[in-house]
C-alpha positions as CSV (number, residue, x, y, z in Angstrom):
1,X,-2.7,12.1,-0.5
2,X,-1.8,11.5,-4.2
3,X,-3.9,9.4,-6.3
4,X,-2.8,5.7,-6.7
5,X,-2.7,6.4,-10.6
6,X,0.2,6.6,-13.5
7,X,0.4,9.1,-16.3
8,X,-3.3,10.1,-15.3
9,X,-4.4,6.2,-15.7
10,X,-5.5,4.4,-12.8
11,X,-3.3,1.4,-11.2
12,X,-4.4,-1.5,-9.7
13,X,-3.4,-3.1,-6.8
14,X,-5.2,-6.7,-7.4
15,X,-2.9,-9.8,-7.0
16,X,-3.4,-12.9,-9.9
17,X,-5.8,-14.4,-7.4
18,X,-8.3,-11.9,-6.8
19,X,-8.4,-11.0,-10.8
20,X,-9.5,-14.6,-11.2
21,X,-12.1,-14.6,-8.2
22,X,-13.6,-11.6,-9.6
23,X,-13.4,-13.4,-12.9
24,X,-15.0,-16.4,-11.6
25,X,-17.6,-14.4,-9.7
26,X,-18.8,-12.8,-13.0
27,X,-18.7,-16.1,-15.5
28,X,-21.1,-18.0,-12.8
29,X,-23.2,-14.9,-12.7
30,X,-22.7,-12.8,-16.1
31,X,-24.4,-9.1,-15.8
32,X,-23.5,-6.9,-18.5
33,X,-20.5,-6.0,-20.3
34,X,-17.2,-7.2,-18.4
35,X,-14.0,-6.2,-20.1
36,X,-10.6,-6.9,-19.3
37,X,-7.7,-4.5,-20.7
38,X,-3.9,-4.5,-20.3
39,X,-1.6,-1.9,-19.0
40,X,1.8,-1.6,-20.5
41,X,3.7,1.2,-21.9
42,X,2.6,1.6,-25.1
43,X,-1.0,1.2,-24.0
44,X,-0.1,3.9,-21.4
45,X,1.3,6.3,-24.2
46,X,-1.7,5.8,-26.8
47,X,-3.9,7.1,-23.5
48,X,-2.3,10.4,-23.4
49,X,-3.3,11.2,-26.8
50,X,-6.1,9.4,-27.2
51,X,-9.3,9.9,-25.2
52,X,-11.7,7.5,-26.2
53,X,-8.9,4.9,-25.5
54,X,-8.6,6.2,-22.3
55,X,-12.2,6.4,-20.8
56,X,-12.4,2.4,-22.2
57,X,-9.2,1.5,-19.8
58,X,-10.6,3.8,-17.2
59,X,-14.0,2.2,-17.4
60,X,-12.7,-1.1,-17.6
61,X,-13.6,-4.0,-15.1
62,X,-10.7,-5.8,-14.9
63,X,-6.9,-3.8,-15.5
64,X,-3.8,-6.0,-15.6
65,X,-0.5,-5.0,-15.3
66,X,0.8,-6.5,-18.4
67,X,4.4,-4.6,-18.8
68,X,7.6,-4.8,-16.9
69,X,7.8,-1.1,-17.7
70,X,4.4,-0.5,-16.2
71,X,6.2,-2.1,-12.6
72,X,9.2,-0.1,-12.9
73,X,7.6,3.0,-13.1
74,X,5.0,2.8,-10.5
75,X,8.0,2.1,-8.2
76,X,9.5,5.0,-9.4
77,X,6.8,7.0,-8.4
78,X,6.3,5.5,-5.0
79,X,2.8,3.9,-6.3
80,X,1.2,1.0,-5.0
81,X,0.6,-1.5,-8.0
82,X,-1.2,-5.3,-7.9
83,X,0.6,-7.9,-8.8
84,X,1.9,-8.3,-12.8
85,X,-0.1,-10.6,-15.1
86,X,0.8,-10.7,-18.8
87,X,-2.3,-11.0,-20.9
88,X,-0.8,-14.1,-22.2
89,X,-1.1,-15.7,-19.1
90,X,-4.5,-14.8,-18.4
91,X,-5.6,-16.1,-21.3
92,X,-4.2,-19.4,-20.9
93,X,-6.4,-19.3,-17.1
94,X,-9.4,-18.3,-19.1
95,X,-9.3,-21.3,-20.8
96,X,-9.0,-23.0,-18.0
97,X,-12.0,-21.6,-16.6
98,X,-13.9,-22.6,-19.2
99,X,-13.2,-25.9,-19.3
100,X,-13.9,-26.3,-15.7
101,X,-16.7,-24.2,-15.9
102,X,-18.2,-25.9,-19.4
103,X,-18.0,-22.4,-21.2
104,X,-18.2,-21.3,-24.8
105,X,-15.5,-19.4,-25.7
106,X,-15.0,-17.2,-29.2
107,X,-12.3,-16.5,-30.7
108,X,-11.7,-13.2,-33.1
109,X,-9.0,-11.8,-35.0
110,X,-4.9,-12.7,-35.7
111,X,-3.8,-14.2,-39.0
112,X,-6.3,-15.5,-41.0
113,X,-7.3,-19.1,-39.7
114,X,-5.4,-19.0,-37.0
115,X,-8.4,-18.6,-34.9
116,X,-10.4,-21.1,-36.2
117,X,-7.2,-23.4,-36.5
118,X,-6.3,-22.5,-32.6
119,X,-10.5,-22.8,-31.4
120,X,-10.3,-26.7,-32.9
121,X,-6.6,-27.6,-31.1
122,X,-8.6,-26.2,-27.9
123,X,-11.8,-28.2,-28.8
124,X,-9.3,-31.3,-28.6
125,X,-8.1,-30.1,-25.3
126,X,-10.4,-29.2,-23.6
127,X,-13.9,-31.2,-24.5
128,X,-15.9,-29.9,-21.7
129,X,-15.9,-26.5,-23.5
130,X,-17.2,-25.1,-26.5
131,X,-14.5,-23.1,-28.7
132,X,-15.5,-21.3,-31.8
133,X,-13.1,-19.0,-34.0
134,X,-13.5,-16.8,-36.6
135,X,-11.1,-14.8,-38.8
136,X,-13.3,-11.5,-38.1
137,X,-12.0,-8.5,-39.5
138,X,-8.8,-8.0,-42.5
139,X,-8.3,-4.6,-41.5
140,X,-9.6,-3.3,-37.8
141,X,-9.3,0.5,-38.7
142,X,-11.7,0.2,-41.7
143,X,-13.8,-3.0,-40.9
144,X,-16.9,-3.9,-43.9
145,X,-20.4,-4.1,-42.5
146,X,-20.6,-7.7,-43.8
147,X,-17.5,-8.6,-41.6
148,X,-19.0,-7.0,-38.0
149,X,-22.5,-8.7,-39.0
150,X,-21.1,-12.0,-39.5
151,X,-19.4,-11.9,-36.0
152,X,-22.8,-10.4,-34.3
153,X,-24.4,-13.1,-36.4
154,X,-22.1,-15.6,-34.8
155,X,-22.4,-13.8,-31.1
156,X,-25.9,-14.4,-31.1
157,X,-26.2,-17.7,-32.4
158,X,-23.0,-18.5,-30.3
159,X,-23.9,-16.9,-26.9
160,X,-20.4,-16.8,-26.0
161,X,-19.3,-16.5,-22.4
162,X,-16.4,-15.4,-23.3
163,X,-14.5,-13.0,-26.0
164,X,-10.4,-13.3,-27.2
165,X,-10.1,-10.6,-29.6
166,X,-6.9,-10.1,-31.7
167,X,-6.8,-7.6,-33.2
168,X,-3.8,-5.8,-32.1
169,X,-4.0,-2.6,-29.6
170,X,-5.9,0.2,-29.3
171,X,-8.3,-1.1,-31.9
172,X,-9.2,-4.1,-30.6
173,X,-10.4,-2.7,-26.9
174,X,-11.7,0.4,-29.2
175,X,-14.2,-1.9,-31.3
176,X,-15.0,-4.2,-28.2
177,X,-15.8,-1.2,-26.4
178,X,-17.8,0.5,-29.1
179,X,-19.9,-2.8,-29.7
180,X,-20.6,-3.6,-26.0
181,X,-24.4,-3.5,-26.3
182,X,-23.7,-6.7,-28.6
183,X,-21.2,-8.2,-26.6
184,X,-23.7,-8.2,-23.2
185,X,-23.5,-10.6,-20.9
186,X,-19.7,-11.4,-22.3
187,X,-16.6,-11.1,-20.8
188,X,-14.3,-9.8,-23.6
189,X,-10.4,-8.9,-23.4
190,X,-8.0,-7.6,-26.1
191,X,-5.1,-10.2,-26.5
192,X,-3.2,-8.6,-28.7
193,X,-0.6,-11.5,-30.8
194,X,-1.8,-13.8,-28.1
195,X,-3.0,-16.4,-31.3
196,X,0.4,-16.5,-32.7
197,X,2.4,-18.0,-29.4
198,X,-0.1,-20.1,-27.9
199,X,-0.5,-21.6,-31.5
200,X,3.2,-22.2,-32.1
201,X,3.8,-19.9,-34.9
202,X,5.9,-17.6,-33.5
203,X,8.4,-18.9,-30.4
204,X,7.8,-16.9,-27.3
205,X,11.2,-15.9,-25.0
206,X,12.8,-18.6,-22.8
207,X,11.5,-18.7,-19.4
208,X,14.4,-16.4,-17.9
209,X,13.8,-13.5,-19.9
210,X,10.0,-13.3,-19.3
211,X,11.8,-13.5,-15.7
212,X,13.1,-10.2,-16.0
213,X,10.9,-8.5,-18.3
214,X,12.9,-8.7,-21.3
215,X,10.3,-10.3,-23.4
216,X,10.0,-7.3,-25.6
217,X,13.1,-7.1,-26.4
218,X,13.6,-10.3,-27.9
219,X,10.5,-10.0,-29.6
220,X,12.5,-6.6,-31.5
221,X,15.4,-8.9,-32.1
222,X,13.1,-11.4,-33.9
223,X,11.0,-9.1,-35.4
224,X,12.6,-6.2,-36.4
225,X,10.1,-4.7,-37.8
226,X,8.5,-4.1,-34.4
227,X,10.8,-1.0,-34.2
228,X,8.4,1.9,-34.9
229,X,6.1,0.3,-32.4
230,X,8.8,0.4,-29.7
231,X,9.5,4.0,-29.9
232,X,6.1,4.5,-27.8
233,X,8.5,2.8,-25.1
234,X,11.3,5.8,-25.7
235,X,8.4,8.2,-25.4
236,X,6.9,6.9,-21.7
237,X,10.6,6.6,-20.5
238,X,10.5,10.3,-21.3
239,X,7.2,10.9,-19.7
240,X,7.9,9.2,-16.5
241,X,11.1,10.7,-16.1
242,X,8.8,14.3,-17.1
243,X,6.6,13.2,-14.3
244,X,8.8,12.4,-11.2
245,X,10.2,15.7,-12.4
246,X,7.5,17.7,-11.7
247,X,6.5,15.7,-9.1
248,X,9.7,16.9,-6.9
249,X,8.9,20.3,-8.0
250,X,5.9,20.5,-6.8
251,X,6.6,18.9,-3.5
252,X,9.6,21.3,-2.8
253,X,6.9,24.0,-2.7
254,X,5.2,22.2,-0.4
């Protein structure tokens, strides 16, 4: 029996529903470091080279299947997989959540402002929540000891329930991961531009092309300069293509 897993990463098989029980479960009773990551491609492709980022998808609580791609694939490959939930749209149940639930809520990272810009909109929102944000971090690869012990500083004064981080991926599931000891008691999740289309400043793709999973390529049309970054999708075309390769080969010896 193969293992339910693609490109050596595990797949789950949750729907949207039991993500958010189990999310609910763990913001009425917060133990530890909870961390929610996102699988798509060019997550998927950063694992195979990349260990660390591997072990902190692998050891993550909660994996979303946040990717068209990341569907298409596991069907190719005869795998069960849960049902898709951007990261976008998990974010917009967090807050949610924490209105309902009366939860403080940080938010790190994007453009600078935007976060602090984006926390006050919610505050207006949603009253029965607490929502702070901070710019963070100018640059996540090299970040200055004054910026990380402003944002502890803020975490422990704060007591956040829960942690947006924008930062951008790997990095921003990288530095979570590495600062979990600080972040106890938190549930934290990487939401990459997230900031920027919630806030308005850049239009997200009408409704019928996030139908068929074609949000990433409008996003390339508007943002051209997105190109380098979608190469990493070339590359995991290649790989699963490499793997169901292999994978006949193997069973024809069977």
């Amino acid at each position: 029996m193969r293992e339910n897993k693609l490109l050596g990463i595990p797949i789950p098989q949750q729907t949207k529903n039991n993500i958010l029980e189990q999310i609910k479960k763990y913001t009425d009773n917060p133990t530890g470091f909870f961390h929610i990551v996102s699988l798509n491609p060019e997550n998927l492709v950063i694992a195979q080279d990349n260990q660390e980022f591997k072990k902190v998808i692998e050891t993550a609580q909660i994996k979303i299947i946040d990717g068209v791609g990341v569907v298409i694939a596991a069907r190719i490959h005869r795998k069960q997989i849960g049902e898709r939930l951007p990261g976008i749209e998990l974010m917009k149940e967090l807050i949610q959540l924490a209105s309902h639930g009366r939860l403080r809520v940080l938010l790190i990272g994007g453009k600078p402002n935007l976060a602090v810009r984006l926390a006050h909109c919610y505050q207006q929102t949603y009253p029965q929540a607490k929502f702070l944000g901070h710019y963070g971090i100018k640059n996540i690869k090299n970040p200055k000891e004054i910026e990380e012990k402003t944002i502890f500083s803020i975490v422990t004064e704060f007591e956040p329930h829960i942690v947006l981080a924008a930062f951008g991926s790997p990095e921003q599931e990288l530095w979570l991961y590495r600062h979990r000891s600080l972040f106890k008691d938190c549930l934290c999740m990487g939401v990459g531009g997230a900031f920027d289309y919630l806030s308005g400043e850049i239009i997200r793709a009408p409704k019928f092309i996030l139908k068929i999973g074609l949000e990433w390529f409008y996003r390339l049309i508007r943002q051209p300069w997105r190109w380098r970054r979608q190469m990493r999708l070339i590359k995991f075309i290649w790989l699963v293509l490499f793997s169901v390769i292999l994978r006949k080969r193997s069973d024809r010896r069977i």
